[in-house]
Backbone as XML, in Angstrom:
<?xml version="1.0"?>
<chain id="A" units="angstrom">
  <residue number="1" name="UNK">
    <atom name="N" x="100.296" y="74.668" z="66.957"/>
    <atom name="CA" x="100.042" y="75.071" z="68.326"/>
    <atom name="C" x="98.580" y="75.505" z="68.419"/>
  </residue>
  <residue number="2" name="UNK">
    <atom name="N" x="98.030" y="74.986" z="69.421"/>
    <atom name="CA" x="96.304" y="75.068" z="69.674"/>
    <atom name="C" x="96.374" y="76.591" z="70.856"/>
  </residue>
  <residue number="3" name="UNK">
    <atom name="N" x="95.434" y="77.697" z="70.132"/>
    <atom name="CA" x="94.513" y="78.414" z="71.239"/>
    <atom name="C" x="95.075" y="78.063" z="72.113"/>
  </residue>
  <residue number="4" name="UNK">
    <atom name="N" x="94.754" y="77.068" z="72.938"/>
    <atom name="CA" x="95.030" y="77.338" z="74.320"/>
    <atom name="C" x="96.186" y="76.935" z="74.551"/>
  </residue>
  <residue number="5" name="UNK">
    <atom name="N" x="97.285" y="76.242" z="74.026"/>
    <atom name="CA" x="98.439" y="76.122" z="74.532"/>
    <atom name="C" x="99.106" y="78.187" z="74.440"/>
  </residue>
  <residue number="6" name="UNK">
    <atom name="N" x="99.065" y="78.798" z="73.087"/>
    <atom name="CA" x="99.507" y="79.615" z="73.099"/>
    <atom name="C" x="98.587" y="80.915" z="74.351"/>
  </residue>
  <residue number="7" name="UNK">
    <atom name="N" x="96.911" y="80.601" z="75.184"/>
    <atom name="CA" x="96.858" y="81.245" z="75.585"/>
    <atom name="C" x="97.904" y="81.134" z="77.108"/>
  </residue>
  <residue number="8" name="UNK">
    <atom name="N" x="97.766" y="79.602" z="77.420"/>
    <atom name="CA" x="98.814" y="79.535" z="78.781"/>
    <atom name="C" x="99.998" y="78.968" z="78.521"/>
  </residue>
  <residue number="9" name="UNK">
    <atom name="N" x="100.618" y="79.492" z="77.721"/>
    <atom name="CA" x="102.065" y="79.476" z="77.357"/>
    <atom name="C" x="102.697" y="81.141" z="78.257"/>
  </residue>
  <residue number="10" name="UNK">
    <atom name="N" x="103.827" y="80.415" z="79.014"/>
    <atom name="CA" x="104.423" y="81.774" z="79.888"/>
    <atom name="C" x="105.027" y="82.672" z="79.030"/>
  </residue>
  <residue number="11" name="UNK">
    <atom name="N" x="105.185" y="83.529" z="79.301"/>
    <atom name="CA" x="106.050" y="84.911" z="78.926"/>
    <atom name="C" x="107.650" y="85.697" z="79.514"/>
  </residue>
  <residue number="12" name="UNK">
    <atom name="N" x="108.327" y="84.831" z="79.448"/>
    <atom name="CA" x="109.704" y="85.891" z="79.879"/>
    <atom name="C" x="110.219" y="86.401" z="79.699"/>
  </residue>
  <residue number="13" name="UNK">
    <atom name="N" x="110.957" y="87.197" z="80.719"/>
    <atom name="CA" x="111.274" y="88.509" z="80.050"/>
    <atom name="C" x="113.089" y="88.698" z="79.766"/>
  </residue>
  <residue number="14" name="UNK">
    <atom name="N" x="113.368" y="86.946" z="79.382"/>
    <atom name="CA" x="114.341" y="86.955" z="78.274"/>
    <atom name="C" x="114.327" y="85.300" z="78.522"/>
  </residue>
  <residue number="15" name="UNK">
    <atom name="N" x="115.346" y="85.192" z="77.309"/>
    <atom name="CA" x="116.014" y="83.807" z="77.233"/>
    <atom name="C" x="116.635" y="83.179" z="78.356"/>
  </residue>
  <residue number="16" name="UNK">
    <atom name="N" x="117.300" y="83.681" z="78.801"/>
    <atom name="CA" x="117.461" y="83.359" z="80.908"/>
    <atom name="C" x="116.800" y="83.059" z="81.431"/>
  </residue>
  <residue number="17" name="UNK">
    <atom name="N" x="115.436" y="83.587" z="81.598"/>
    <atom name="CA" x="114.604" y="83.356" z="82.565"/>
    <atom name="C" x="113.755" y="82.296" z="81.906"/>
  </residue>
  <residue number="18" name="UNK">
    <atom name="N" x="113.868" y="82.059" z="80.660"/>
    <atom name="CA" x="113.075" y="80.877" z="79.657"/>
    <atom name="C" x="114.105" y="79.541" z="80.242"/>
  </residue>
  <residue number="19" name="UNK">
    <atom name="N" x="115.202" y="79.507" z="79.779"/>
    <atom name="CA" x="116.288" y="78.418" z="80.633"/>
    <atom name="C" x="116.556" y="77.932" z="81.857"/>
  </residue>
  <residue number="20" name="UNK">
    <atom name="N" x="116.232" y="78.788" z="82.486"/>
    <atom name="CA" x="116.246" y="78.805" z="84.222"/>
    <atom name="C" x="115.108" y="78.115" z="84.231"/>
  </residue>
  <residue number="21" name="UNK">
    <atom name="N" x="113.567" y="78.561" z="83.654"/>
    <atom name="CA" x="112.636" y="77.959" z="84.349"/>
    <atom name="C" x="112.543" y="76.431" z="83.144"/>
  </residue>
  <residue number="22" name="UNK">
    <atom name="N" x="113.416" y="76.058" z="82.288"/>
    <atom name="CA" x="112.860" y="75.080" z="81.906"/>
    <atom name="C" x="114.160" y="74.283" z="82.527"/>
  </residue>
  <residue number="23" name="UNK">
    <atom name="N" x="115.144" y="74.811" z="83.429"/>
    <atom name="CA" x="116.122" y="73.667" z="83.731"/>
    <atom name="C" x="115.346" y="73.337" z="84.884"/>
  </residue>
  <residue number="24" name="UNK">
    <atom name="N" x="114.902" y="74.381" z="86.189"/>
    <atom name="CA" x="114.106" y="74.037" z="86.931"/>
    <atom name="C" x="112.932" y="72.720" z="86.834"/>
  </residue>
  <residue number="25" name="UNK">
    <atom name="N" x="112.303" y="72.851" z="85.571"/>
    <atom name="CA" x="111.146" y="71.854" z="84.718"/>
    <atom name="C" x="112.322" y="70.374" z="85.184"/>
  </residue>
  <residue number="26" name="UNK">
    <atom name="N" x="112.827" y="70.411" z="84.757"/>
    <atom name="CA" x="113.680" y="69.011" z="84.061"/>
    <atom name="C" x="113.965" y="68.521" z="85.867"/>
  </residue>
  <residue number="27" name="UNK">
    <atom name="N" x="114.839" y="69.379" z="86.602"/>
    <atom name="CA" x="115.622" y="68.670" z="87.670"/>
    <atom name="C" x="113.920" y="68.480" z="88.747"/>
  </residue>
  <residue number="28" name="UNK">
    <atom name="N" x="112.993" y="69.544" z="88.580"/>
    <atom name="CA" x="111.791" y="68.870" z="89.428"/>
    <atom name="C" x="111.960" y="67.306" z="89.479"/>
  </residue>
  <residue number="29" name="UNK">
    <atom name="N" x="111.428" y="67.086" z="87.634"/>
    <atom name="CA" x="110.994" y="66.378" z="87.455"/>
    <atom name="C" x="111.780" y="64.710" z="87.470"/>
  </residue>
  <residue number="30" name="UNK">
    <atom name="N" x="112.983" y="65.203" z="87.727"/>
    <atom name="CA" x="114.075" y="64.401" z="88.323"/>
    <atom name="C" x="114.326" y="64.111" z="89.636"/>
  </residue>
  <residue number="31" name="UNK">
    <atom name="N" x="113.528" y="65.279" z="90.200"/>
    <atom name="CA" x="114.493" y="64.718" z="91.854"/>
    <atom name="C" x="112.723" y="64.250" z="92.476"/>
  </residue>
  <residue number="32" name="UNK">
    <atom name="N" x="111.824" y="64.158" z="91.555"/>
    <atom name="CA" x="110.714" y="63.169" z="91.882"/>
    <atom name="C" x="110.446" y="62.097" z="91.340"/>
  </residue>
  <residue number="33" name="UNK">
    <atom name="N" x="111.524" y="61.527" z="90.381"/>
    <atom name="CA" x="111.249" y="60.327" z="89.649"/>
    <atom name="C" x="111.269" y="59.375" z="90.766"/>
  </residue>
  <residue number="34" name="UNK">
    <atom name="N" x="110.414" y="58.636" z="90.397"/>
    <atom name="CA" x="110.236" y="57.222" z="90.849"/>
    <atom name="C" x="111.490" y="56.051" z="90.340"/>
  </residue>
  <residue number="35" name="UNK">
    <atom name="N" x="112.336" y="54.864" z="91.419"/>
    <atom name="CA" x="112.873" y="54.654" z="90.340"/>
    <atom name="C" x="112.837" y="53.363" z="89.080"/>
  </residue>
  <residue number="36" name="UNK">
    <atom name="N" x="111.524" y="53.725" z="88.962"/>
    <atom name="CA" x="111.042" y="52.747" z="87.603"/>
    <atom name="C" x="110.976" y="53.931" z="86.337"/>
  </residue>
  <residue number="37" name="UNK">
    <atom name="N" x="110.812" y="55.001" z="87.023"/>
    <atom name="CA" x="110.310" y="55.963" z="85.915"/>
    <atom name="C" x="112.074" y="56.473" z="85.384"/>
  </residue>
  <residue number="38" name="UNK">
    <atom name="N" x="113.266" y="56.607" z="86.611"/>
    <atom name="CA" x="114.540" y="57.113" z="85.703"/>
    <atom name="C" x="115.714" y="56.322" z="86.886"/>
  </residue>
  <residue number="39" name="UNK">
    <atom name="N" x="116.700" y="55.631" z="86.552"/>
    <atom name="CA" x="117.106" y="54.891" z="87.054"/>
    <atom name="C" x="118.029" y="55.952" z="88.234"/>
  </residue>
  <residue number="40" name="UNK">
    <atom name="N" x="118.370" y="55.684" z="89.240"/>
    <atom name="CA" x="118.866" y="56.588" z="90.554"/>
    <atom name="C" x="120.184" y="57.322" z="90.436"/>
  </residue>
  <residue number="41" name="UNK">
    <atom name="N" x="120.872" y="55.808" z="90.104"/>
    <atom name="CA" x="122.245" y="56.408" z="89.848"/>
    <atom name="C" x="122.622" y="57.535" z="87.949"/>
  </residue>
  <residue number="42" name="UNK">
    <atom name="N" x="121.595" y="57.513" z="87.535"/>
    <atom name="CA" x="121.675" y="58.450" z="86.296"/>
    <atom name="C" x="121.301" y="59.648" z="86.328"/>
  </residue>
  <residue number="43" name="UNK">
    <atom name="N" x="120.084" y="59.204" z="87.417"/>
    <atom name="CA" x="119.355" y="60.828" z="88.175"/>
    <atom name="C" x="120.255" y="61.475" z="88.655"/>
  </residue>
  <residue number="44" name="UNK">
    <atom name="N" x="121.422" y="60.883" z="89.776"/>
    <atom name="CA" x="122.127" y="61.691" z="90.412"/>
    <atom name="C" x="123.070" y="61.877" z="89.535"/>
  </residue>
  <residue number="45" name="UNK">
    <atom name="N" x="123.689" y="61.445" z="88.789"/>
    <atom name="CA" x="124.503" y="62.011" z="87.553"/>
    <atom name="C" x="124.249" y="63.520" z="86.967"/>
  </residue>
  <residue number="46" name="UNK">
    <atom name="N" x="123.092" y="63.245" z="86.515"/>
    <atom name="CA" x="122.603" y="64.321" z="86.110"/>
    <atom name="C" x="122.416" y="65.783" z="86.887"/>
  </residue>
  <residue number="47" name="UNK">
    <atom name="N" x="121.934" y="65.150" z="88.177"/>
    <atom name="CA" x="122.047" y="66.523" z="89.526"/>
    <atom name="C" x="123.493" y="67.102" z="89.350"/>
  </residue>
  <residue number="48" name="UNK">
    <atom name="N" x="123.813" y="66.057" z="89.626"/>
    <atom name="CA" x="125.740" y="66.534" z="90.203"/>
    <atom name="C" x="126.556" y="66.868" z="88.428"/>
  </residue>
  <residue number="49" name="UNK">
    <atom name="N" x="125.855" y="67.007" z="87.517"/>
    <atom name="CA" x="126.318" y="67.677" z="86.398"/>
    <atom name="C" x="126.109" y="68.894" z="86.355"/>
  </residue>
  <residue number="50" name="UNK">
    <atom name="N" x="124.587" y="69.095" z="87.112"/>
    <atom name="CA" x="123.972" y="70.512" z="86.516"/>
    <atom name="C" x="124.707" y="71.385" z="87.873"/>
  </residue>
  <residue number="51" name="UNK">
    <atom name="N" x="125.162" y="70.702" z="88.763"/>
    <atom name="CA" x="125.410" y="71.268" z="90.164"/>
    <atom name="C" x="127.351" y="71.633" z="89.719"/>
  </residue>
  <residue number="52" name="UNK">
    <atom name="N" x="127.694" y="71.022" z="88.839"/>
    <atom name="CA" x="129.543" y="71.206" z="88.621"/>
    <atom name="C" x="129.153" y="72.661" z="87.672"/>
  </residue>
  <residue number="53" name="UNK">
    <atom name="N" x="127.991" y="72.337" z="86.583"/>
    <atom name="CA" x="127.796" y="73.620" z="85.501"/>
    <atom name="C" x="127.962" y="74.490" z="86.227"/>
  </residue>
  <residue number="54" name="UNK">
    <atom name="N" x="127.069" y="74.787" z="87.231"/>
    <atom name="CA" x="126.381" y="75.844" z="87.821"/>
    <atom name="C" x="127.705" y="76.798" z="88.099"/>
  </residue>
  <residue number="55" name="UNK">
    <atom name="N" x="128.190" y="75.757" z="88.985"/>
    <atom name="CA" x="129.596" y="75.915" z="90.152"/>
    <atom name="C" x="130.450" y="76.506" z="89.183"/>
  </residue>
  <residue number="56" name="UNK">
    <atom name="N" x="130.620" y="75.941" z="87.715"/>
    <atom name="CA" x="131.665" y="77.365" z="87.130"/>
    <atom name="C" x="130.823" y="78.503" z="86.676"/>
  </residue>
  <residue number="57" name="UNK">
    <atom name="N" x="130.386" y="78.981" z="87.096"/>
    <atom name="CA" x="129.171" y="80.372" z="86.283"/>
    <atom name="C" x="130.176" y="81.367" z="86.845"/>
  </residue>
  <residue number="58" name="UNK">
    <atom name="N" x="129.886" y="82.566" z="86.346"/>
    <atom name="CA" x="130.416" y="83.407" z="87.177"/>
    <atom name="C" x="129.986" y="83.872" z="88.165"/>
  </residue>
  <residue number="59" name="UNK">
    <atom name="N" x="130.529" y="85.121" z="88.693"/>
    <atom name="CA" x="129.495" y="85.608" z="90.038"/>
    <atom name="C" x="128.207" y="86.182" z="89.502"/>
  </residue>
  <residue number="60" name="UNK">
    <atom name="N" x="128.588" y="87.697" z="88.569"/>
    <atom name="CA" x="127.382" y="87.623" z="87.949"/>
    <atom name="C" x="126.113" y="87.386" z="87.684"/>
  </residue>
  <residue number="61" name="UNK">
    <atom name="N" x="127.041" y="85.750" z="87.227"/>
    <atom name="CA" x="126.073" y="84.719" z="86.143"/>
    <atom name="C" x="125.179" y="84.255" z="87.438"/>
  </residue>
  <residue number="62" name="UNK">
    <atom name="N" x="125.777" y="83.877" z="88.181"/>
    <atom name="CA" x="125.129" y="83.259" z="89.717"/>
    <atom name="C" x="124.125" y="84.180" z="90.359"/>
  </residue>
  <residue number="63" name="UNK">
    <atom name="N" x="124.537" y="85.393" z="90.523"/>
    <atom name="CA" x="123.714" y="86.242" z="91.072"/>
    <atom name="C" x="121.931" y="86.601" z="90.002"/>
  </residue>
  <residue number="64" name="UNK">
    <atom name="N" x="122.389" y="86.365" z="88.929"/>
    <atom name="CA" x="121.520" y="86.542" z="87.485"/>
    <atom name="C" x="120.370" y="85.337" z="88.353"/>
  </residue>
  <residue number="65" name="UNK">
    <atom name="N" x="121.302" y="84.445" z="88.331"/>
    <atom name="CA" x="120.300" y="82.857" z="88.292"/>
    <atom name="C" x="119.652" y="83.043" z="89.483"/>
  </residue>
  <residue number="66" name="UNK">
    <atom name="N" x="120.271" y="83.337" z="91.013"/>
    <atom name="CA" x="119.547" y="83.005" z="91.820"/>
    <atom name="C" x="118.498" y="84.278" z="91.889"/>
  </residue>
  <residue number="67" name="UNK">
    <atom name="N" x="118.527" y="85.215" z="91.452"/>
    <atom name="CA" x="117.615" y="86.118" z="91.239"/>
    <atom name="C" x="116.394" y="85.301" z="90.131"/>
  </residue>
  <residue number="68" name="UNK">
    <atom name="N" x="116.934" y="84.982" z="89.434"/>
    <atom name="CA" x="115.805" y="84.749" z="87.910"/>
    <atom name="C" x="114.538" y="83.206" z="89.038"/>
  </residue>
  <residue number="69" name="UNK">
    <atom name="N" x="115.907" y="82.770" z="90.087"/>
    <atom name="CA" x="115.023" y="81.574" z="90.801"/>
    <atom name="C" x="113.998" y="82.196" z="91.604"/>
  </residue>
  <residue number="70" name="UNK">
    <atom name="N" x="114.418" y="82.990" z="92.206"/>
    <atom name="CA" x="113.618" y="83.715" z="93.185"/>
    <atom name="C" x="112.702" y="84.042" z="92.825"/>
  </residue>
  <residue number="71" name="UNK">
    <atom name="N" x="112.146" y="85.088" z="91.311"/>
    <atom name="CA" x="111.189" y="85.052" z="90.757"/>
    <atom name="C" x="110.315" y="83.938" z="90.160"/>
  </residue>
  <residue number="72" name="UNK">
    <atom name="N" x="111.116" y="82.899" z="89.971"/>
    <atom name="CA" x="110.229" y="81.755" z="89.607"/>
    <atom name="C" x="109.568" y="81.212" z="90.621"/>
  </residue>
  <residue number="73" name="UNK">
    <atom name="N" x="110.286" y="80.883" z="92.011"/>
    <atom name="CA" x="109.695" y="80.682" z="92.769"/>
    <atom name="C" x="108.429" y="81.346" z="93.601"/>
  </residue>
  <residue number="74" name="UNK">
    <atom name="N" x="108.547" y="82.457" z="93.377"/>
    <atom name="CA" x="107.247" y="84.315" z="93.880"/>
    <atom name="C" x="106.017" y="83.252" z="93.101"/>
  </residue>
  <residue number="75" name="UNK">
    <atom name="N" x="106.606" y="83.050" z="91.767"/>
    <atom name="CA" x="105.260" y="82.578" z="90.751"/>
    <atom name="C" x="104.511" y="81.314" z="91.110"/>
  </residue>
  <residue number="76" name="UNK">
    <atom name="N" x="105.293" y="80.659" z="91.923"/>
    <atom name="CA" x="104.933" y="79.678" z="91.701"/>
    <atom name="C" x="103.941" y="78.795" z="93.066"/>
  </residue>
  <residue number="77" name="UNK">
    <atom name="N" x="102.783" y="78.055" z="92.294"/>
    <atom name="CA" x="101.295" y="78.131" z="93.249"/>
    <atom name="C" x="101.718" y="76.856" z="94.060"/>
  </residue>
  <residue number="78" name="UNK">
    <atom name="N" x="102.411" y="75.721" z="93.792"/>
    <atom name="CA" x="102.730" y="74.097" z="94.329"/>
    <atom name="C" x="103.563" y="74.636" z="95.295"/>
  </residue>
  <residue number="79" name="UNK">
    <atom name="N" x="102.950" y="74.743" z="96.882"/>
    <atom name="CA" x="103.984" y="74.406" z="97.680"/>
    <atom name="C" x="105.255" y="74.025" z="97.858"/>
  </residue>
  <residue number="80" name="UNK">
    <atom name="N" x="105.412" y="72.289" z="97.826"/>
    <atom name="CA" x="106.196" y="71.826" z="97.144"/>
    <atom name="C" x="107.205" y="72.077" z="96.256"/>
  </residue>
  <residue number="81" name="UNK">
    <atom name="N" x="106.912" y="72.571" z="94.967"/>
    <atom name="CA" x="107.653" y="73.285" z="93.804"/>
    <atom name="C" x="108.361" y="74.093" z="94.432"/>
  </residue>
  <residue number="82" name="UNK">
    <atom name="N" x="107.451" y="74.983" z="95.085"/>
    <atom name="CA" x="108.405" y="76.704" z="95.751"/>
    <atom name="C" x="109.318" y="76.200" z="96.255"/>
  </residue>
  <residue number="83" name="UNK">
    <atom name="N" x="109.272" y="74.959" z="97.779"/>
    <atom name="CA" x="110.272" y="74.917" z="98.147"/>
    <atom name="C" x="111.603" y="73.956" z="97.657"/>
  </residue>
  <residue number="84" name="UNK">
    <atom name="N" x="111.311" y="73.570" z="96.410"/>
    <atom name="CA" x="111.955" y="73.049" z="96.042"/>
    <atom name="C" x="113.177" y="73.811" z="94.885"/>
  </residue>
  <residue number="85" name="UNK">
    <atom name="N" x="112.545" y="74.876" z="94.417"/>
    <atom name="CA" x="112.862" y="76.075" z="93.920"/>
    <atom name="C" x="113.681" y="76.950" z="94.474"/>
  </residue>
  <residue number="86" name="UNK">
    <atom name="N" x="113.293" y="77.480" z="95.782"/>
    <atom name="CA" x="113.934" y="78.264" z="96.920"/>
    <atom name="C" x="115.248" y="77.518" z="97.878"/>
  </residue>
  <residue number="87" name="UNK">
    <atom name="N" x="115.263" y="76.337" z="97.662"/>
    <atom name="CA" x="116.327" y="75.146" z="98.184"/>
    <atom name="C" x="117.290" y="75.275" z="96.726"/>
  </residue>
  <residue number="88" name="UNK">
    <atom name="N" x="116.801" y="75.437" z="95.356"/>
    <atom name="CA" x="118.039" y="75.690" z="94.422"/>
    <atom name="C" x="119.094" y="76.088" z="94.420"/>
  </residue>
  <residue number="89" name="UNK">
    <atom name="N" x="119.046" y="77.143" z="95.118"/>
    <atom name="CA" x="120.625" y="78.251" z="95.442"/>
    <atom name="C" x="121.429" y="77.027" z="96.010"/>
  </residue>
  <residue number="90" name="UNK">
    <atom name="N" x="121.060" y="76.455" z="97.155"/>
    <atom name="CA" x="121.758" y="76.070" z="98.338"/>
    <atom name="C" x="122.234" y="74.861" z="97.899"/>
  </residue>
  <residue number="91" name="UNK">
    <atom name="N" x="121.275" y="74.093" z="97.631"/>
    <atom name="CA" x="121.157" y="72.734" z="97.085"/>
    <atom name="C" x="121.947" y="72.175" z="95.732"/>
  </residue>
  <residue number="92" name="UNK">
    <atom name="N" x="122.601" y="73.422" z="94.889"/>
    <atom name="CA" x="123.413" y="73.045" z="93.808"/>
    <atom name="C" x="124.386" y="74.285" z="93.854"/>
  </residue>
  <residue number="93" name="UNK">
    <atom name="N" x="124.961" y="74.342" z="94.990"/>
    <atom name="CA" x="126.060" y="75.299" z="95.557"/>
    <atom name="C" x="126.500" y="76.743" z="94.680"/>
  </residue>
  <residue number="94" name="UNK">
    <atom name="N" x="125.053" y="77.348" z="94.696"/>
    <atom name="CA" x="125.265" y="78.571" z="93.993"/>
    <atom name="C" x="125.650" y="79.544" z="95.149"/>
  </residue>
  <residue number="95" name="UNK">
    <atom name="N" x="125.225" y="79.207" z="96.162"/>
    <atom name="CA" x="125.118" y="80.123" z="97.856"/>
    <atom name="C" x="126.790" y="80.043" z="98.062"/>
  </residue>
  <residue number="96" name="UNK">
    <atom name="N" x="127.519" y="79.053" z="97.562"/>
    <atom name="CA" x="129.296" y="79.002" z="98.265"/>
    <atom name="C" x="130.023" y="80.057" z="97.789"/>
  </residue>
  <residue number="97" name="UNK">
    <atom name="N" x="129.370" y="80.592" z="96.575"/>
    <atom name="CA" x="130.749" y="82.069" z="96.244"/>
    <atom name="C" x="129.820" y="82.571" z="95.489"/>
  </residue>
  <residue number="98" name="UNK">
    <atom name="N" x="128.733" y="82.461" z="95.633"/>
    <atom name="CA" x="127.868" y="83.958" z="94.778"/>
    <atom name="C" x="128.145" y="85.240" z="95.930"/>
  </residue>
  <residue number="99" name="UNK">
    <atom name="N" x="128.308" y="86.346" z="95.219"/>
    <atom name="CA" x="128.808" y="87.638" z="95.526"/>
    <atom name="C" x="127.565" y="88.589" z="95.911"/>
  </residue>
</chain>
């Protein structure tokens, strides 16, 4: 690892908030694929997997996440990103029975 990866390498303030923001990483980078870059119907596979996970969490667990999103999203400078971040809750039905 080079200097500068470890100087702008993030810091969280646990393993949650390390997972959250690298599942966030992955579905960005999914629900902007092009489809030469990841084929459509595998993309949405993948949405509607992470969207069934989610859906059994507990309340808790749900309330944990959409909090840990909310802060990711505060952080975050891409327009875009934020609102794509801040649409998470809703958009992979954490909003239907979080408590």
């Amino acid at each position: 690892m080079t200097c500068w990866e470890i100087a702008f390498m993030p810091v969280y303030s646990s393993l949650t908030h390390a997972l959250a923001a690298a599942l966030v990483d992955v579905l960005w980078f999914i629900d902007g694929s092009e489809d030469e870059q990841m084929d459509p119907d595998d993309a949405v596979k993948v949405l509607e997997g992470v969207a069934h996970l989610v859906g059994k969490l507990s309340n808790d667990q749900r309330s944990e996440l959409i909090n840990l999103l909310s802060t990711i999203a505060e952080a975050e400078s891409d327009p875009a990103r934020r609102e794509f971040i801040e649409g998470f809750p809703e958009g992979f039905g954490l909003l239907d029975e979080a408590v």
